[in-house]
C-alpha positions as CSV (number, residue, x, y, z in Angstrom):
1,X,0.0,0.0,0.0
2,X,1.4,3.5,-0.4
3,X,-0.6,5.4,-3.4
4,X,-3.3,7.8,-2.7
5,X,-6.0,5.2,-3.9
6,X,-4.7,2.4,-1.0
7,X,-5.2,5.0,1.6
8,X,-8.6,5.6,0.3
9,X,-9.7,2.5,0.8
10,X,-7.8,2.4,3.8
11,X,-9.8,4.9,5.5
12,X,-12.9,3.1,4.4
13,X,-12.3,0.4,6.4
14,X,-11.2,2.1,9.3
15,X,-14.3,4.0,9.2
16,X,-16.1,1.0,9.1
17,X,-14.4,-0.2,12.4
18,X,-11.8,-2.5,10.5
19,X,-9.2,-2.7,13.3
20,X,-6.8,-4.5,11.1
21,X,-6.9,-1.3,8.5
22,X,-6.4,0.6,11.4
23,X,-2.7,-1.3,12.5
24,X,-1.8,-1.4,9.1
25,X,-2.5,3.0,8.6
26,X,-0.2,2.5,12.1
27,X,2.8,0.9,11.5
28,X,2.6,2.4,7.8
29,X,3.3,5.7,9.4
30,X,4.5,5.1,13.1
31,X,8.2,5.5,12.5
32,X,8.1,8.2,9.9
33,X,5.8,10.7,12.4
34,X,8.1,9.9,15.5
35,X,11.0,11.0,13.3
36,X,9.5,14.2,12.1
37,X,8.2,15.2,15.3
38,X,11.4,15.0,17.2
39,X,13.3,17.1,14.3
40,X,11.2,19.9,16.0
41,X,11.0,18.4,19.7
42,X,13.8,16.5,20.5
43,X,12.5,14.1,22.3
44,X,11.8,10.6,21.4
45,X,9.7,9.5,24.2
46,X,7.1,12.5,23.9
47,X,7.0,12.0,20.1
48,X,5.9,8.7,20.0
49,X,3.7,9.7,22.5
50,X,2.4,12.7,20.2
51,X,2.2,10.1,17.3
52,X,-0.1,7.8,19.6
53,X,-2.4,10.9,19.9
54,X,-2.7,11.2,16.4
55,X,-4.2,7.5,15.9
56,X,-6.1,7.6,19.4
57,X,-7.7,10.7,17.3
58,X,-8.8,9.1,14.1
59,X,-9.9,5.8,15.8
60,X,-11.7,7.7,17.9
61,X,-13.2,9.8,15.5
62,X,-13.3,7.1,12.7
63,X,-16.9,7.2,11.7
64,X,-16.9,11.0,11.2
65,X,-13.3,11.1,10.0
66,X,-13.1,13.7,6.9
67,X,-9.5,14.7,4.8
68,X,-9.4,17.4,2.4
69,X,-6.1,16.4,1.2
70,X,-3.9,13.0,0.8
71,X,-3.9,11.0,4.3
72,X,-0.1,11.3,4.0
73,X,-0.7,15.0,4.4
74,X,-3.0,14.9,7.1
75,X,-0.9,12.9,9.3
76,X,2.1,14.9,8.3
77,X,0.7,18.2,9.4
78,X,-1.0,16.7,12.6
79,X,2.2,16.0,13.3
80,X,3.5,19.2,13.0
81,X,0.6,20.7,14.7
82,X,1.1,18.5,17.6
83,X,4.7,19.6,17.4
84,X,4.0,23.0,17.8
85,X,1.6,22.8,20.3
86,X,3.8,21.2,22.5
87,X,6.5,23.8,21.6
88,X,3.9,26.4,22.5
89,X,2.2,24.8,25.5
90,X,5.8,23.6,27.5
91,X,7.2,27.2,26.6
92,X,10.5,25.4,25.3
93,X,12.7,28.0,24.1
94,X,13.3,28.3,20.6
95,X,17.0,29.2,19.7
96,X,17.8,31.2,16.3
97,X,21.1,30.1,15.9
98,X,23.2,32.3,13.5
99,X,21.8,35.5,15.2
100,X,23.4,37.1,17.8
101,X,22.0,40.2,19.8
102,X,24.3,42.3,18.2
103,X,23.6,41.4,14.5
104,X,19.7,42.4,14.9
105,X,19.0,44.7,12.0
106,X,18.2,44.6,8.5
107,X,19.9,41.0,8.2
108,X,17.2,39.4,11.3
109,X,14.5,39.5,8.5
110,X,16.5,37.5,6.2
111,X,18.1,35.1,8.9
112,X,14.9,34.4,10.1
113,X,13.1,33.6,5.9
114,X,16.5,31.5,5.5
115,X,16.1,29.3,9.0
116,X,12.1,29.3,7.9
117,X,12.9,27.7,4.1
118,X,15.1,25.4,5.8
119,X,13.1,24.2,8.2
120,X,10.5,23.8,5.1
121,X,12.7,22.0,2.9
122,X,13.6,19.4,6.1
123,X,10.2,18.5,6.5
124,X,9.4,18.4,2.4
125,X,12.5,16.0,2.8
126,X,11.0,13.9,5.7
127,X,8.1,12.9,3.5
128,X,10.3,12.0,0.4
129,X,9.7,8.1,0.4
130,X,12.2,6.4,2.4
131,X,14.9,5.2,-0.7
132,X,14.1,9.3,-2.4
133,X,15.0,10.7,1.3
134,X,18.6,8.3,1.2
135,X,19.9,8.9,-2.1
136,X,18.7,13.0,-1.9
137,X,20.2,12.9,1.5
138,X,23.5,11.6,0.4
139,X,23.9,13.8,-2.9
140,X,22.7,16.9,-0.6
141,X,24.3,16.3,2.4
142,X,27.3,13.8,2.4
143,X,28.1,15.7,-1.2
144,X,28.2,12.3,-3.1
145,X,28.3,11.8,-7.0
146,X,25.6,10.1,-8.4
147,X,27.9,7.4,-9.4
148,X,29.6,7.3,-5.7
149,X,25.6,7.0,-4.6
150,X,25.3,4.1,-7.5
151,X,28.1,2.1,-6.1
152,X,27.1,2.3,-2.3
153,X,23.6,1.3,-2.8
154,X,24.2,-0.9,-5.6
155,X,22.2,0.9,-8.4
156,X,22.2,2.5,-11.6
157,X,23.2,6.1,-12.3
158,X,19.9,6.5,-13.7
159,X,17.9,5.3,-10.8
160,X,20.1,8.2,-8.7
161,X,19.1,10.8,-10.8
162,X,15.3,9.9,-11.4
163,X,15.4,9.4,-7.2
164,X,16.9,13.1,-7.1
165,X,14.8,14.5,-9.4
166,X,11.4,12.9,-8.2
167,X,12.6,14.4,-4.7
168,X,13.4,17.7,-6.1
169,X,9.9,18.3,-7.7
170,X,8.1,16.9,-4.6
171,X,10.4,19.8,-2.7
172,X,9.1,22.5,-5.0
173,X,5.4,20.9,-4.7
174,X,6.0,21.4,-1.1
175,X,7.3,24.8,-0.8
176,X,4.3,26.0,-3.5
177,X,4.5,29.1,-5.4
178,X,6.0,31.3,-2.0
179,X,9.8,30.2,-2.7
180,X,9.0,29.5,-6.7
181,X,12.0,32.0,-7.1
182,X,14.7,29.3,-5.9
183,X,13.9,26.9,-8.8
């Protein structure tokens, strides 16, 4: 399962009180919302707790249970939601690295839309599909050639590049028309 039509009928189920639907939506997306809620948090524990809210939630409210976009996206920006909150409601300080009391000026406005696009672009990358998010992370990051990222995961050049640009176009989806300048 995976595509937008295998959810669909996911959430059919579960509506209809299909608990086996409902531990397959679960460990489906378990790991993949405890990772991208302690990017913000830090803290394991509390995000797999934050993540057990989410489900407790749609079981819960299964039978009235209504998304506007993919599921994918739902759970990806309850996750963030439930992030925030938690940011919000334990008052844990949030540190602007890169800007010191002293540099607070014309250049805070553009430290600040820089730290903001890059927190975007993390969590377009968290929801690459897990092979996309490994080969993107290791040409971005570790500053591989596609052929170095061939050899290590034992595939084709061409499979690299299709992985990087699939994940480069689901970035741009992600960011939308506010940071179409970039591209």
């Amino acid at each position: 399962m995976g595509s937008n039509n295998d959810d669909i009928l996911l959430l059919k189920l579960i509506k209809q009180g299909d608990q086996i639907a409902f531990k397959h939506l679960f460990y489906q997306y378990m790991d993949s919302l405890e990772r991208f809620i302690t990017y913000y948090i830090h803290d394991r524990e509390k995000s797999q707790e934050l993540v057990l809210d989410i489900f407790t939630y749609i079981w819960e409210n299964r039978e009235r249970f209504e998304i506007k976009l993919t599921l994918k996206a739902y759970l990806f920006q309850s996750a963030r939601n439930k992030a925030f909150t938690y940011i919000r409601d334990k008052k844990i300080p949030v540190y602007l690295e890169d800007v010191s009391a002293g540099e607070v000026g014309q250049d805070y406005n553009s430290d600040l839309e820089f730290q903001e696009l890059y927190r975007l672009i993390e969590e377009a990358v968290c929801l690459l599909p897990e092979k996309c998010r490994e080969i993107f992370k290791k040409s971005r990051e570790e500053n591989l050639t596609n052929k170095e990222i061939a050899q290590q995961l034992h595939i084709s050049e061409k499979t690299v590049e299709g992985q990087i640009t699939i994940a480069l176009k689901k970035i741009r989806v992600y960011l939308g028309d506010s940071y179409s300048y970039l591209w």
